[in-house]
N, C-alpha and C positions, 0 to 999 in steps of 0.2 A: 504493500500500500504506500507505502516512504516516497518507493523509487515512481512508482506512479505519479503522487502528489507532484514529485520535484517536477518530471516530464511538463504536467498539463502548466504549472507555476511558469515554468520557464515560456512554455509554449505563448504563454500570456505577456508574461515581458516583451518576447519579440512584438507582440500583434501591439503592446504598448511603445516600442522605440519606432516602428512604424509607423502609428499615429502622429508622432513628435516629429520625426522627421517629413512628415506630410505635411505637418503645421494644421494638424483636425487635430489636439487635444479632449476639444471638448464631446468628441464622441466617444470617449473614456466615459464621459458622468453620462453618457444612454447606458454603457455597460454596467457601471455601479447603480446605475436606477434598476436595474434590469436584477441586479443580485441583491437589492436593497429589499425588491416587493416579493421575492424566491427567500429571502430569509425569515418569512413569516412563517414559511411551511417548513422550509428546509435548515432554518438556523444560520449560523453566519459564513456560508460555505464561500461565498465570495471570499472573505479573508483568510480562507485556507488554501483555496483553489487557486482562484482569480489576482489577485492581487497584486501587482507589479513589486509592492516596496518589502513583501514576505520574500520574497527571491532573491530579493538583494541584502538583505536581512542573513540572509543564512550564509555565505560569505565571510562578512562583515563577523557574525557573533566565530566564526570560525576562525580567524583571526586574531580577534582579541582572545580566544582561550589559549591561542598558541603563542601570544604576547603577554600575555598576560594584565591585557588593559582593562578588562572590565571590573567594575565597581559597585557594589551589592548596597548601596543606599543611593535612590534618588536626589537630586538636586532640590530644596524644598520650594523653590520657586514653580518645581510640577505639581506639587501639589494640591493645588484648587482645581477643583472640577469643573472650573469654568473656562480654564486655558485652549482645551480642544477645541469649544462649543467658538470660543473666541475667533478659534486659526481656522477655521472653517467656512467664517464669516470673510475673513480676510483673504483665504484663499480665493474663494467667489467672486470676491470685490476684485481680484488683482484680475483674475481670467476673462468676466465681462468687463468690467470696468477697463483696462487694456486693449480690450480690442473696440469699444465704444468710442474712449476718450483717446487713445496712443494710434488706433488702427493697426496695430499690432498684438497677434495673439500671444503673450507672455509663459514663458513655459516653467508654468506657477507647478505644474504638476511633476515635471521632468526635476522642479528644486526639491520638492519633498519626499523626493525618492530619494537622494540626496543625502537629505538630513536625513531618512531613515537609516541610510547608511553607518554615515558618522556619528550618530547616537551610540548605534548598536554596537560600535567599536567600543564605547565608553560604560555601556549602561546594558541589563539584561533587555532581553525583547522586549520581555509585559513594559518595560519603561515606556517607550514609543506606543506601543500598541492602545495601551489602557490612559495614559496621561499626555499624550500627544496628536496622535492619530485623528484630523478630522475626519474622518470616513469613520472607523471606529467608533468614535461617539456616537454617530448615528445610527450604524449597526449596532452595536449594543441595546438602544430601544428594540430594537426590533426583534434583536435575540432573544430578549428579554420573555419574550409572548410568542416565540417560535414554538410551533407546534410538534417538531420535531430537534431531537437534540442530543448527545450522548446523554449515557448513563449509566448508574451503577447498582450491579445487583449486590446489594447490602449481605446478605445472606453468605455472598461467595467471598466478599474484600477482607484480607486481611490485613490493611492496613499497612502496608508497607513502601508508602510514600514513592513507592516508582513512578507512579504516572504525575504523580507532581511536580516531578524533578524534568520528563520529558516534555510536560506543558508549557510552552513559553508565553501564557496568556494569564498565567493562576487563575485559569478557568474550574482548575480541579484539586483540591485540598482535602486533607486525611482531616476529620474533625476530633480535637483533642478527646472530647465525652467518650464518644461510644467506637472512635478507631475507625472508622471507614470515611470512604471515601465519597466526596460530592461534588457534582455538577453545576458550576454557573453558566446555564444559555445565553447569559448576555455576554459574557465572556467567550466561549467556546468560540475556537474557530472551524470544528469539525474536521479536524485535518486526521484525526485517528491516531495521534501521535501515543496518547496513553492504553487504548486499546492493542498497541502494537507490541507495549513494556508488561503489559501485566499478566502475573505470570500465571492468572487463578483464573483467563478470559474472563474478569469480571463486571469487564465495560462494552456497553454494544450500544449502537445507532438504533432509537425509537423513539415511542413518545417520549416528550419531557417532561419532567417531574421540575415547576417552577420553582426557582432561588430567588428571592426578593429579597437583593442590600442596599 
């Protein structure tokens, strides 16, 4: 499933450097719409699948573990939950706004791939993903009320933090009380990554069982 994800991932960068180099950016946001209203049913498969700056992400986080750059506390200036919702705004503004007022379509999107990069050098994924990420922000609502979403059969988990370590979303955490492990849809990018590590199959793609934080 890994070596699949990366194939269709990459497959998606290209069709993304293609757009850029067309100067059609903005037919990227028909494709993020397009996986925006598929993650009411499906969860947030776009950001597992689809996603241009997850591809370049994995790289990047490769790197820094063989440099040993990355750093296990965020910046506290990420820390408001208003930063994404903010650069989202700004994002928009620069892509219409650019090509309205400049005549020039700005390639706001080709930079935030960018910064996904250079983050990732410095900081775990969830950094970017969860406190950065305008698209994320948005998908996370949506994941939030996905009808469909990993999950874990409580019954079979024994708590042994693997799929946590492979999730780079902390979509999935072992709960101190009762030892098992649990699912946030709004978090989740469906990539399979903890279904792949766990060694008791005790995660599988179905309904979702909703997490409200």
């Amino acid at each position: 499933m890994k070596t699949l994800r990366m194939i269709i991932q990459y497959l998606f960068l290209a069709a993304f450097a293609f757009l850029v180099s067309q100067g059609k950016m903005t037919l990227w946001l028909g494709v993020f719409a397009v996986g925006l209203v598929l993650s009411f049913v499906f969860g947030r498969g776009y950001c597992g699948y689809v996603c241009p700056m997850n591809a370049v992400m994995r790289p990047a986080q490769w790197i820094s573990k063989k440099l040993g750059l990355q750093r296990t506390q965020a910046p506290k200036w990420l820390g408001s939950k208003i930063f994404p919702w903010a650069f989202i705004i700004l994002t928009l503004g620069l892509m219409l706004g650019g090509k309205r007022v400049l005549h020039v379509q700005l390639p706001v999107l080709a930079v935030l791939l960018g910064i996904a990069f250079v983050m990732t050098l410095f900081y775990k994924p969830e950094i970017f993903h969860n406190r950065v990420c305008p698209f994320g922000a948005v998908l996370s609502l949506t994941g939030r009320y996905a009808f469909n979403s990993e999950g874990v059969d409580a019954d079979a988990c024994i708590g042994c933090k693997l799929c946590e370590k492979a999730c780079t979303t902390q979509a999935i955490q072992v709960e101190p009380g009762t030892k098992k492990a649990i699912v946030t849809p709004a978090l989740c990018h469906q990539c399979r990554a903890c279904e792949d590590v766990c060694p008791k199959d005790a995660i599988h793609y179905g309904r979702a069982v909703k997490v409200y934080s």
